[in-house]
N, C-alpha and C positions, 0 to 999 in steps of 0.2 A: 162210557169210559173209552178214553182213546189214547192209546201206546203207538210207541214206534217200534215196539220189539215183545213179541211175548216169548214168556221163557216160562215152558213145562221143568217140570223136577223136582225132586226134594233137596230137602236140607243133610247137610253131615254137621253133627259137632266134634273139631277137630281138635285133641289133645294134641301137643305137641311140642318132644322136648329137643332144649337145645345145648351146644358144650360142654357133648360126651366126651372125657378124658380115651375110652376105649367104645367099643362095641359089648353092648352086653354077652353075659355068656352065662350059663347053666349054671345055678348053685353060687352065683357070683354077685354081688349088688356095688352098681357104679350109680354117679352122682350128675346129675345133671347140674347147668349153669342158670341153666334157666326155662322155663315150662310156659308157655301159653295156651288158651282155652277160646278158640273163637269158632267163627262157621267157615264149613265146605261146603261143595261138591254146591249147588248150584245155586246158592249165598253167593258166591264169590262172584261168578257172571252176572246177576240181578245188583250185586251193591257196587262192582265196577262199572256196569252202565251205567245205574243213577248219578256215582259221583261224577262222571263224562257229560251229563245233563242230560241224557238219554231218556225220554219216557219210556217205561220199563214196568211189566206186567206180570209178577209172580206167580204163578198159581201152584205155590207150593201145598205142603201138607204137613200139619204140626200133632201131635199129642198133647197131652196132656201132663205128659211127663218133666221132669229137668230139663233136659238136654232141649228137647223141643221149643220149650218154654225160651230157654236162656238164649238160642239163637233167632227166635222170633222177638224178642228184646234187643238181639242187634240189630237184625231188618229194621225194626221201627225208630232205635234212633238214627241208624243212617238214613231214615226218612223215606225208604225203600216204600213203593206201596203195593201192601196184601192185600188189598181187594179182592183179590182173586182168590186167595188161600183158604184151605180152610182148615177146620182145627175139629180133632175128635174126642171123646171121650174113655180114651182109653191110651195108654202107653205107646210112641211111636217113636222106641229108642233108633237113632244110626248116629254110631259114635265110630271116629278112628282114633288110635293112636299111631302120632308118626315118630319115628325116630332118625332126624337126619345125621350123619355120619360122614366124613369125607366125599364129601357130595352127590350122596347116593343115600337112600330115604329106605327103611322098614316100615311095617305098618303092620297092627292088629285090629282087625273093623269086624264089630257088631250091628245088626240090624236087624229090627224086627218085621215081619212078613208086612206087607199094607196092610192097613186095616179096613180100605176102603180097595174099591176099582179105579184105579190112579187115573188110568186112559180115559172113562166115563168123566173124571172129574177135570180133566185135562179140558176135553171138546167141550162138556157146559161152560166153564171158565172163556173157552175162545168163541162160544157164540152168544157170551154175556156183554163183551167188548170189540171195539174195531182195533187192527194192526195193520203194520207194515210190513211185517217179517216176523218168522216164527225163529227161534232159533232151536235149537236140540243141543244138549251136551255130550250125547254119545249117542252110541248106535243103538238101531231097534230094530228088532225084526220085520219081515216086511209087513205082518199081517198087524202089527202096532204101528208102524210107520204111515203106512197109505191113509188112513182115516182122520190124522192130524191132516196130512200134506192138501188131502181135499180139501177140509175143513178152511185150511189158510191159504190154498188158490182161491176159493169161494169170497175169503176177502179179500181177495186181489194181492195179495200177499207172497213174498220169493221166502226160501228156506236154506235154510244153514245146518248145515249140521257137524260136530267135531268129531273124535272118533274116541277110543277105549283101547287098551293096551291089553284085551284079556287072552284067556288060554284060546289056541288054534286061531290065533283069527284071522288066518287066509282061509280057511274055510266055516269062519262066522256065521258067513250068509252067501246069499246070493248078491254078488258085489255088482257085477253090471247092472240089477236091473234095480237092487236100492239104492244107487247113487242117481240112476236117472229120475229118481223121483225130486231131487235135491238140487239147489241151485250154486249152493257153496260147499263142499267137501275141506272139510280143516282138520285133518292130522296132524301127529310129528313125524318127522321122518322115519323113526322107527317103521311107526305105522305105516307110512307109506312104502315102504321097502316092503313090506310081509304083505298088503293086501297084494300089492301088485307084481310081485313076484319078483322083483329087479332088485338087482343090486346097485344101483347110484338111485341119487334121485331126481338127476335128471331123466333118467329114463322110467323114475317111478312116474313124473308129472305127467308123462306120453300118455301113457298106459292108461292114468286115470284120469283123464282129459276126454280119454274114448267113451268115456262112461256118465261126466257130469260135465256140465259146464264150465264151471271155476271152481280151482283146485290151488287153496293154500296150503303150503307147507311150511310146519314151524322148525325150525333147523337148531335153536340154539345160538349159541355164538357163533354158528353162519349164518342168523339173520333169516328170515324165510324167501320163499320160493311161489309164486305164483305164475299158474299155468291157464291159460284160458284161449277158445279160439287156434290152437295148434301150439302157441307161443308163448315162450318162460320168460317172466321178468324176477331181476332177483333184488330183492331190497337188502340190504345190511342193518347186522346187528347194530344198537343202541346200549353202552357199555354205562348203564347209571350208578354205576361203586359196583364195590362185590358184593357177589352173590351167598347169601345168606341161606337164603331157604327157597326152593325152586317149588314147592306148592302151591297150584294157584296161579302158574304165567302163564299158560295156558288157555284160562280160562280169561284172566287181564289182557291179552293178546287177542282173544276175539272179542272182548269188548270194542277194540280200539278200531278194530279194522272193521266193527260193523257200527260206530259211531259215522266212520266214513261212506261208509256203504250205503246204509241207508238213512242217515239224519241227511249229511253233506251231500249227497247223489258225487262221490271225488271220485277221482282216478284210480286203476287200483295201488298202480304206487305208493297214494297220496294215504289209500289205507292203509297200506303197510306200512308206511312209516309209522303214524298213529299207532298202529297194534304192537311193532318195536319197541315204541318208547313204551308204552300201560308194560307191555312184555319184562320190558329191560329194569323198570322201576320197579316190579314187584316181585322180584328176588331177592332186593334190599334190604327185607327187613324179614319179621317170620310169621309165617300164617298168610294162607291166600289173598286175602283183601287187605293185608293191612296196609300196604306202600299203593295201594290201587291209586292213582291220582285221579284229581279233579280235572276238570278242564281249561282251571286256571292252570294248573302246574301243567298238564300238557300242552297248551299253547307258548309258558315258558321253557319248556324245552325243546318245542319247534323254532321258539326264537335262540336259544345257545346253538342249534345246529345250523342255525343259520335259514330256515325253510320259512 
């Protein structure tokens, strides 16, 4: 089997409602407009790549449960290929609920413990197939981190990794010397303010540039920030309608800028732009994948900009 991108992680099955008249409140019941049921958390990067035509290497981890079930039913119609994945005999609920509101999101998430050793299932998975590039969705500790990173230098393979928005995380980890393990560093700006202690971002990009090689930063409606080699370039937002439900751009935004990276060997401009537009389109609608475009519709919006 040969990928251009392997992607560790599991699934979330994400509730998600939408056109709340208020914000819930205690002993109080409001109505929603509207409710969808689709996949997260790393569904969303595995079925944005493939519709980009990305080969694309899951090796997620399902139960036996509903939830499991129902979004390994999406992977397979989107064509997504589990090869890699594997499935247990026992319950492996991770459910969120999100609730967007003036465009700021709540969320109540359950998840049940592995039921397996993730990281063992991870490495068999990448020495059962060849890649180009490993990606990560968030952060890991070093002593999880280093054994993937070997494993995908062993196939000659660069690494990406995005970041997490969790509690303390300027002192998460040991930041210099997990990002020198990593070839792409991809936060938000939030993120990048808090690991690197700065307040702008341009001075965040400095900082973390000392640490990794290229350093994307997803800005929002400033469009991201890419730092590499001493030097910031900055790409502009990609405005596709309004913004509906921001779950998920993210994740559509590093599809796009690693379609370029490593399908297209392009400039990194060239992937920012790409990772704007998947970025700018999948806010549009609600639930992480579902505006994720194909590579037709991204090639037609590289022709309305004119590129």
């Amino acid at each position: 089997m040969e990928y251009d991108v392997f992607v560790p992680g599991d699934y979330f099955f994400d509730l998600i409602y939408t056109g709340l008249p208020e914000f819930p409140m205690l002993g109080r019941e409001v109505y929603a407009q509207g409710i969808i049921a689709t996949g997260g958390a790393m569904f969303i990067t595995a079925t944005s790549l493939h519709r980009l035509g990305v080969r694309v290497g899951w090796a997620a981890c399902f139960g036996n449960d509903y939830y499991s079930q129902y979004v390994r039913g999406l992977a397979l119609a989107e064509g997504v290929d589990l090869s890699l994945a594997c499935e247990v005999d026992k319950p492996y609920r991770r459910v969120t609920t999100s609730i967007p509101f003036q465009g700021e999101r709540a969320f109540v998430t359950y998840y049940d413990p592995p039921p397996i050793d993730l990281d063992a299932h991870w490495l068999a998975a990448m020495r059962r197939c060849s890649f180009k590039h490993l990606h990560l969705g968030g952060i890991m500790s070093l002593e999880r981190l280093t054994p993937l990173v070997e494993e995908a230098r062993a196939h000659g393979a660069t690494v990406s990794m995005d970041c997490q928005d969790v509690p303390n995380l300027p002192e998460a980890c040991t930041w210099p010397r997990l990002l020198n393990l990593v070839d792409i560093f991809m936060p938000n700006a939030r993120e990048a303010l808090l690991i690197s202690g700065t307040s702008a971002v341009e001075s965040a990009l400095y900082r973390l540039m000392e640490w990794t090689k290229i350093v994307v930063v997803k800005d929002g409606a400033n469009g991201a920030w890419i730092g590499t080699e001493g030097t910031i370039i900055h790409a502009p937002a990609v405005n596709a309608g309004p913004a509906v439900d921001t779950t998920g751009a993210g994740d559509c935004f590093n599809a796009g800028f690693l379609l370029g990276y490593v399908v297209e060997h392009a400039p990194l401009e060239r992937c920012a732009r790409y990772a704007n537009i998947c970025g700018g389109l999948s806010v549009t609608q609600v639930g992480g994948a579902t505006a994720a475009p194909t590579r037709a519709e991204l090639d037609a919006w590289l022709a309305r900009l004119g590129d």
